[in-house]
C-alpha positions in Angstrom: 167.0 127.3 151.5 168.3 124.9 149.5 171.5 122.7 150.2 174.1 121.7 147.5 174.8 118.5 149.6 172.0 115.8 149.8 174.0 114.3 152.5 175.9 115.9 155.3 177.8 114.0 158.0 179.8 115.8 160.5 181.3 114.3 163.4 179.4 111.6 164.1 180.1 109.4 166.6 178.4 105.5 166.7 177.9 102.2 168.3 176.8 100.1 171.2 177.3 100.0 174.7 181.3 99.4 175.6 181.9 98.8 172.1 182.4 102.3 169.5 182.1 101.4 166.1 182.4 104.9 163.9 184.5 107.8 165.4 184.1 110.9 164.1 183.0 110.6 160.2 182.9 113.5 158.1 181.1 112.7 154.4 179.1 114.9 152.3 177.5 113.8 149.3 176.6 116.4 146.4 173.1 116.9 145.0 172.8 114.0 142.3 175.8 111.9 143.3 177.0 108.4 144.3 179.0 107.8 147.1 180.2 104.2 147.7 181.7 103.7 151.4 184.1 100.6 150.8 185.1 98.5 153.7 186.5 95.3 155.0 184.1 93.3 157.0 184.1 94.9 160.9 185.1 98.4 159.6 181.7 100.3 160.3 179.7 100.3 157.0 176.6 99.0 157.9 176.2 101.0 161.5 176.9 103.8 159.4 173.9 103.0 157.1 171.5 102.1 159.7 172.7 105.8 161.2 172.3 107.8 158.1 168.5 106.3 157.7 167.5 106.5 161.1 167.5 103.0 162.3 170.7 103.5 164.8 171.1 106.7 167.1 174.0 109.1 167.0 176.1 109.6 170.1 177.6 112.6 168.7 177.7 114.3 165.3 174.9 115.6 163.1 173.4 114.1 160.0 171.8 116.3 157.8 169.3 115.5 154.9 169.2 117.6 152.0 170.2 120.7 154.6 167.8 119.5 157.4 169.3 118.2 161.0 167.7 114.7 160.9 170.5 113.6 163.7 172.7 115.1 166.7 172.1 118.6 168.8 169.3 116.9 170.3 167.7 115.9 167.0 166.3 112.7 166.2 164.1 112.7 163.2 162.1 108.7 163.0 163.4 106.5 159.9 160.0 107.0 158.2 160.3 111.2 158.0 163.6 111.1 156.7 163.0 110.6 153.2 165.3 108.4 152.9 164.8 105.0 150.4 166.3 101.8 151.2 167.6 98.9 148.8 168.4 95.5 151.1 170.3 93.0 149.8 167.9 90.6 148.8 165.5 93.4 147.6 163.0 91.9 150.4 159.8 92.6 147.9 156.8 91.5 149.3 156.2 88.0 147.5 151.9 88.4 147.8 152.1 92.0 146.2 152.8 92.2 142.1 155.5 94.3 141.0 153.1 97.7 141.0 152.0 96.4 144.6 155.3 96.8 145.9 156.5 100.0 144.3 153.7 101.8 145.4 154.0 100.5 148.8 155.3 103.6 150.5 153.2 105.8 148.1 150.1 107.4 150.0 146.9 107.1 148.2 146.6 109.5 145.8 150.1 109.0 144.4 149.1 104.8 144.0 146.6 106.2 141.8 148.6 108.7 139.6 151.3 107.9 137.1 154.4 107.8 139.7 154.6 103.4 139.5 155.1 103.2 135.9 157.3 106.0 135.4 160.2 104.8 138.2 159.1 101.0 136.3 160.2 102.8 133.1 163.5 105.0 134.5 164.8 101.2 135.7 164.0 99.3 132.7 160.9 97.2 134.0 157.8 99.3 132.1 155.2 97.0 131.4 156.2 94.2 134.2 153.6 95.7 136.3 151.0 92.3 137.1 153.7 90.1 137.5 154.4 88.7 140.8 158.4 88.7 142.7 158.3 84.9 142.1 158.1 85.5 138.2 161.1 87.7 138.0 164.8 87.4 137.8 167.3 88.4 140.3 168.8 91.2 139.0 164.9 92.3 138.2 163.8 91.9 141.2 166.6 94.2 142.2 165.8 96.8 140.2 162.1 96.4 141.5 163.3 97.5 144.7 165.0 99.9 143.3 162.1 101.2 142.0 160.2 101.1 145.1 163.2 103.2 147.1 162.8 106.2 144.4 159.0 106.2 144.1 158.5 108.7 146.7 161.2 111.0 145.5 163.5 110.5 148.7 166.3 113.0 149.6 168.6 110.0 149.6 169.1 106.5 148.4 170.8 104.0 150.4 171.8 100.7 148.4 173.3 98.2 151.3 175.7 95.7 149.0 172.5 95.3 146.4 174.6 93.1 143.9 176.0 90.6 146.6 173.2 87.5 145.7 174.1 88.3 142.5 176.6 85.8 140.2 179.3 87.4 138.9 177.9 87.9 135.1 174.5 89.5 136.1 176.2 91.6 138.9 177.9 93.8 136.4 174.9 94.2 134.3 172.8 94.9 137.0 175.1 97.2 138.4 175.2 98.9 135.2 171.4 99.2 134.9 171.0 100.3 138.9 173.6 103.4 138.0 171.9 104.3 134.6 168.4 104.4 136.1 170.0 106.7 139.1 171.2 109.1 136.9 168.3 109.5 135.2 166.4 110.0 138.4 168.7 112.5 139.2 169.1 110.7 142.4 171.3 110.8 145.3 172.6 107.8 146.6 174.8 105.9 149.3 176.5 102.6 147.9 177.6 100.5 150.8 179.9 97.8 149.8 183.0 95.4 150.2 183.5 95.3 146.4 186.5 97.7 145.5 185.6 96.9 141.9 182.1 97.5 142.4 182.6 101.3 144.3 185.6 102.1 141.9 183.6 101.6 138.4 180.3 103.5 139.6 180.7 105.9 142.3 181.3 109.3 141.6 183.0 109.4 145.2 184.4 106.7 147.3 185.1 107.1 151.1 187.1 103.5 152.7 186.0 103.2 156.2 188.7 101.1 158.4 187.6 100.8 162.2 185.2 103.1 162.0 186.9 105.7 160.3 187.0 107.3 157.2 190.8 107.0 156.1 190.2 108.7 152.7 187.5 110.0 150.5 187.5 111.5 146.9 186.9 110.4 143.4 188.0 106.8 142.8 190.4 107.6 140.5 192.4 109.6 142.8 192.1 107.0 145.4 193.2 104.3 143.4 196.5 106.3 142.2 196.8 108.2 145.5 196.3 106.1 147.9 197.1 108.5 151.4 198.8 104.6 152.8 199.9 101.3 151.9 196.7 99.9 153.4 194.4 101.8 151.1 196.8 101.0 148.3 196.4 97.2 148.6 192.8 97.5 149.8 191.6 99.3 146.8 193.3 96.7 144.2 196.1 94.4 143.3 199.6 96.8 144.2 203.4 95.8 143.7 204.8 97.2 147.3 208.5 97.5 147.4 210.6 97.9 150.7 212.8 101.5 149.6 215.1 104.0 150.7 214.6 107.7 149.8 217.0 110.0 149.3 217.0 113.5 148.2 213.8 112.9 145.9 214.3 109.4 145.1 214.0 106.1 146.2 215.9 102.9 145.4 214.2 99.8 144.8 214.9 96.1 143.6 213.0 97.7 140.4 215.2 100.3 140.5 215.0 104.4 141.5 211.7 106.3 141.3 211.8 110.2 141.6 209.2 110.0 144.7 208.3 113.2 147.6 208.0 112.7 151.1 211.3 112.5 154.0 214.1 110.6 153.6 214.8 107.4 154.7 213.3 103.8 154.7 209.5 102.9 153.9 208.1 101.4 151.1 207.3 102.4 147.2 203.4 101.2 146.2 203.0 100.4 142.3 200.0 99.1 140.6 200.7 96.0 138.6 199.7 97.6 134.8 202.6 100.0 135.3 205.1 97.3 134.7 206.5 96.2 131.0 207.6 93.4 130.5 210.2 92.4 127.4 213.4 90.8 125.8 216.1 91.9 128.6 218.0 93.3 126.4 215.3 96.0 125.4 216.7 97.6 128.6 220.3 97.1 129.2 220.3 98.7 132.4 217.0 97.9 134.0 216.2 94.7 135.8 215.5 91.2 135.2 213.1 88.6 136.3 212.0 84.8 135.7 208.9 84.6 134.7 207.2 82.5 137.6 203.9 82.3 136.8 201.4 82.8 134.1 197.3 83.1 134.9 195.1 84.4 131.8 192.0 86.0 132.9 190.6 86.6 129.6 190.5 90.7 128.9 194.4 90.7 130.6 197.0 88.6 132.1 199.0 88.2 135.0 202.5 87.5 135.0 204.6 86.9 138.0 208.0 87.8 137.8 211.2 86.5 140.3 213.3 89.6 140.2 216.8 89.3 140.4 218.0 90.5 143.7 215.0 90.4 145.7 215.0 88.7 148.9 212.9 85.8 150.1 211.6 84.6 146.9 209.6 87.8 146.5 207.4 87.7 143.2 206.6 90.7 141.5 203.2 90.8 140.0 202.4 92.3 136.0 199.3 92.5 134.1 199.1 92.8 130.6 196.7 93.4 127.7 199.4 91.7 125.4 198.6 88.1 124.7 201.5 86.7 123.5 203.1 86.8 126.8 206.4 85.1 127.8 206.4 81.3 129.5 207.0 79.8 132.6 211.1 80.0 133.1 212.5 82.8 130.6 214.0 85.3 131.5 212.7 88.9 130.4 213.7 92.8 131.4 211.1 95.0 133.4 210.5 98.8 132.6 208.4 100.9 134.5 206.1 103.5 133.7 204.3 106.5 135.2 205.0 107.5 138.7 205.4 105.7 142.3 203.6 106.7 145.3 206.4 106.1 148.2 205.4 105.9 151.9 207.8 106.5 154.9 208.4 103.7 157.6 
């Protein structure tokens, strides 16, 4: 029987003696998809890799592996007959082996022998590279290398444990890039674990945050990002203009003024993302509000303007980004619009 999920995790309970560290997950992870798990440091992410490929025991819970109980009911299948491939951080290739000596390190003997090493070389961009040694490559190539190594044997799942972290900034992104490409053209399942909203956000398919060893919220990253289920995951998942807010009757007043919102009445707190905001000549607006511009840092492909709204209290700044490049300077003054919808959260 075949299973539409390539990973299934259903209660399962974690951690070390006197000290719990995942309480009852759920995940599932469709045939041929990426799920990133994105989580502060201390929030369970890496007990709940070393549980998914066998190297940490389940107190409670089952894990299942392309619909087999590998974990839980009395069930624990050894790391090495899971299927399951691995890519560390570092890659940890074996510096004596050449590139083809390392992929075909978990390949019995007949497959070394066949064609499998140069066509996973191939599906990650590396055909050809086969006599060179670790020390010879790049990086992001040796990256890929052991990339190429986790997919050789065709494993039910891939599990990628912050691959991009040694990684500068530049190559990260095109390695990433690459990494996902040469996934999908495996057809490959795989399990992202990372700190990097960025990084799960722009090539996940799904994205569950993890916070004290729960999951909080799991879905596609775009409706995380613009429906965040609390503040917390708001902020967590990217920069977020949080405004303290009163609701009443299906709106809620703010210092950037009233927002058609759902949820009970009373006080809490209205989340917006920092594109949302406009920023202009005040008198664009005649009834909206008006800010100083405080700050102004240019990243390059946007900018960020910080804005001291009229009427907020304690020197609250108000953070903008904007595509436009003629932006306004340090000290005018400038009107603020709004646009698409607020997410408001009770108190």
């Amino acid at each position: 029987m075949t299973s539409s999920s390539a990973l299934r995790v259903r209660g399962v309970v974690a951690g070390y003696p006197g000290h719990p560290v995942l309480h009852d997950v759920h995940l599932d992870v469709p045939v041929g998809s990426l799920l990133a798990v994105l989580g502060g440091s201390g929030s369970g992410k890496t007990t709940f890799l070393r549980t998914i490929a066998g190297f940490h025991p389940v107190e409670a819970g089952t894990v299942e592996l392309a619909g087999r109980l590998v974990a839980g009911d009395g069930v624990d299948v050894p790391a090495e007959r899971r299927r399951v491939g691995l890519v560390p951080q570092d890659g940890a290739l074996f510096g004596h082996l050449t590139v083809a000596g390392n992929v075909a390190f978990g390949l019995d003997r007949a497959a070394r022998r066949g064609p499998r090493v140069g066509e996973v070389l191939e599906l990650v961009g590396l055909a050809g590279f086969e006599r060179r040694m670790p020390a010879e490559l790049s990086g992001g190539q040796q990256q890929r290398v052991a990339l190429a190594r986790a997919l050789a044997p065709r494993p039910a799942l891939v599990l990628l444990d912050e691959p991009f972290t040694a990684l500068d900034a530049g190559l990260r992104a095109e390695v990433r890039e690459q990494v996902r490409a040469a996934l999908r053209a495996a057809g490959a399942s795989a399990v992202l674990v990372t700190h990097d909203q960025q990084e799960a956000l722009g090539c996940a398919d799904l994205v569950a945050v993890l916070r004290d060893g729960r999951v909080v919220q799991s879905g596609p990253p775009r409706t995380l990002y613009d429906e965040p289920v609390d503040v917390g995951v708001g902020t967590f998942l990217g920069e977020a203009v949080v405004l303290p807010a009163t609701a009443r009757a299906g709106c809620a007043a703010t210092v950037l003024g009233r927002f058609p919102v759902s949820g009970a009445d009373g006080p809490g707190h209205v989340l917006l993302r920092p594109e949302q905001l406009r920023i202009g000549p005040p008198g664009d607006a005649p009834s909206g509000p008006v800010a100083t511009v405080a700050e102004v840092v240019f990243h390059g492909h946007d900018t960020t303007v910080l804005l001291a709204l009229d009427g907020a209290r304690d020197g609250m700044l108000v953070r903008c980004r904007t595509a436009d490049r003629n932006t306004h300077g340090v000290g005018e003054r400038v009107g603020v619009a709004v646009r698409g919808d607020a997410r408001f959260y009770p108190a």
